[in-house]
C-alpha positions as CSV (number, residue, x, y, z in Angstrom):
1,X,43.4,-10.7,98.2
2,X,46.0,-10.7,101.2
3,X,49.5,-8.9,101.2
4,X,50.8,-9.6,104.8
5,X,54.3,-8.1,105.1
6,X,56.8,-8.9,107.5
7,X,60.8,-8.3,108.7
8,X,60.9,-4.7,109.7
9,X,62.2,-3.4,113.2
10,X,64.8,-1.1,114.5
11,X,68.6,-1.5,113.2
12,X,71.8,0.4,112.8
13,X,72.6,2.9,110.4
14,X,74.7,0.2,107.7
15,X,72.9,-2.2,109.0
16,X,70.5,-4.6,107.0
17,X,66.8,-6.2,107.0
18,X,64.8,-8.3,105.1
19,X,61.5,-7.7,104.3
20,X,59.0,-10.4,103.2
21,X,55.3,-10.0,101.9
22,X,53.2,-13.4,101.7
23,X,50.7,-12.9,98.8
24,X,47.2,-14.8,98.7
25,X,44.2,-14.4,97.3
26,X,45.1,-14.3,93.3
27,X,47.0,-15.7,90.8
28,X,50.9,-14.4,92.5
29,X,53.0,-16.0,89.8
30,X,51.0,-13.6,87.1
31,X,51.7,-10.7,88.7
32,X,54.0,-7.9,88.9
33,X,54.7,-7.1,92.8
34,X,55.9,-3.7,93.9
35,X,57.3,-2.3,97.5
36,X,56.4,1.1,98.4
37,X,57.5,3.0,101.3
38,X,55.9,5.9,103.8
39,X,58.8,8.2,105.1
40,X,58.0,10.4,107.8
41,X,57.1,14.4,106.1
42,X,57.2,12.3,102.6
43,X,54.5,11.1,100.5
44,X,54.2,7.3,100.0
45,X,57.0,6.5,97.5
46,X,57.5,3.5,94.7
47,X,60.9,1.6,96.3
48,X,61.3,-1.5,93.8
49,X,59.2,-3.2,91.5
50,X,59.7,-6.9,89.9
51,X,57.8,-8.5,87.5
52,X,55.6,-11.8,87.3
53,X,59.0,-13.7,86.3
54,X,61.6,-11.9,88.2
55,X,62.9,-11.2,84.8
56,X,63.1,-7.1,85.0
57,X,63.4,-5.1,88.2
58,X,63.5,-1.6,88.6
59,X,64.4,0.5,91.5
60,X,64.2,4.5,92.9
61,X,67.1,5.7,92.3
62,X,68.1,6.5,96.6
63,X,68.3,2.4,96.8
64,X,69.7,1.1,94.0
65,X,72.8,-0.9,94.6
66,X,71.6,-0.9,98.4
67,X,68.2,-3.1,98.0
68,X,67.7,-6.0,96.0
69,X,63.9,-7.4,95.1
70,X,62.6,-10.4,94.8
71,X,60.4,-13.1,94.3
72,X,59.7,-16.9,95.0
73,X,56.5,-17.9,93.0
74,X,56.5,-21.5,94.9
75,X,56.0,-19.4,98.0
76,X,53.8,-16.7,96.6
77,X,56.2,-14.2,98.5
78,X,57.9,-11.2,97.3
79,X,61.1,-10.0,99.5
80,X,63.1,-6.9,99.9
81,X,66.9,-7.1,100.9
82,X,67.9,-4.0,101.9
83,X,71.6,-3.3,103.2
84,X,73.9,-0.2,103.5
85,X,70.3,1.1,105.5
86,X,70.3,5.3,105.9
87,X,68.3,6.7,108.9
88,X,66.5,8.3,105.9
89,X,65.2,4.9,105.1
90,X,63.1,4.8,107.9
91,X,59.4,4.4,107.2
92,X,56.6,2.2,106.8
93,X,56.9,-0.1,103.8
94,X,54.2,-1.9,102.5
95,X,54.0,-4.9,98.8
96,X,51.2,-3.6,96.4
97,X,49.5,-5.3,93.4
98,X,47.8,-3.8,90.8
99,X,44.7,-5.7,89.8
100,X,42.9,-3.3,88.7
101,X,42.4,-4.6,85.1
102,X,40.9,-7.4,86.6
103,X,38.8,-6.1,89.4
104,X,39.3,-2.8,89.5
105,X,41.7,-2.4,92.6
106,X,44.9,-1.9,93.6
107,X,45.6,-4.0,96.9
108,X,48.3,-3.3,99.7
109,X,49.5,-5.2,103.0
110,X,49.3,-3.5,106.5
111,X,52.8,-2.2,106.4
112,X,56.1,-3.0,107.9
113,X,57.6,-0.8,110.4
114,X,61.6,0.1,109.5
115,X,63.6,2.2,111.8
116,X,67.2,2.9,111.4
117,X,68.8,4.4,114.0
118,X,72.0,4.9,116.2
């Protein structure tokens, strides 16, 4: 299993990114894909989650109407537009799967720096 993310960098508070994570290694399109963020002083925190189909999303509440998730199973990528960016958005974010009914794991990508500042 390989989650390699990509997209972050260093923008403007209101600014906007998009963040992409390239999925290999299992079945993507039976999944549910997640994005989880590491803020500075925080512990690592659930940001958006989408489901195998794209059919149900749910967010934390700090992002909703800012970030929108989602997926493109022909591509076996999950993405992450996020607008309207806070400095407290900065962090490392990173796309988890659960497997672990399968395997036993629970697999992440290297992380995606994000830094918004003026």
């Amino acid at each position: 299993v390989q989650l390699v993310e990509s997209g972050g960098g260093l923008v403007q508070p209101g600014g906007s990114l998009r963040l992409s994570c390239a999925a290999s290694g299992f079945i993507f399109e039976m999944e549910t894909m997640t994005w989880y963020r590491q803020t500075p002083g925080k512990e690592r925190e659930l940001v958006a989650t989408i489901t195998n189909t794209g059919g149900s999303k749910n967010y934390v509440d700090s992002v909703k109407g800012r970030f929108t998730i989602s997926r493109d199973n022909a591509k076996n990528t999950v993405y992450l537009q996020m607008n309207s960016l806070k400095p407290e958005d900065t962090g490392v974010y990173s796309c988890n799967v659960d497997l672990s009914d399968y395997d036993g794991y629970a697999y992440w990508g290297q992380g995606t720096q994000v830094i918004v500042s003026s």
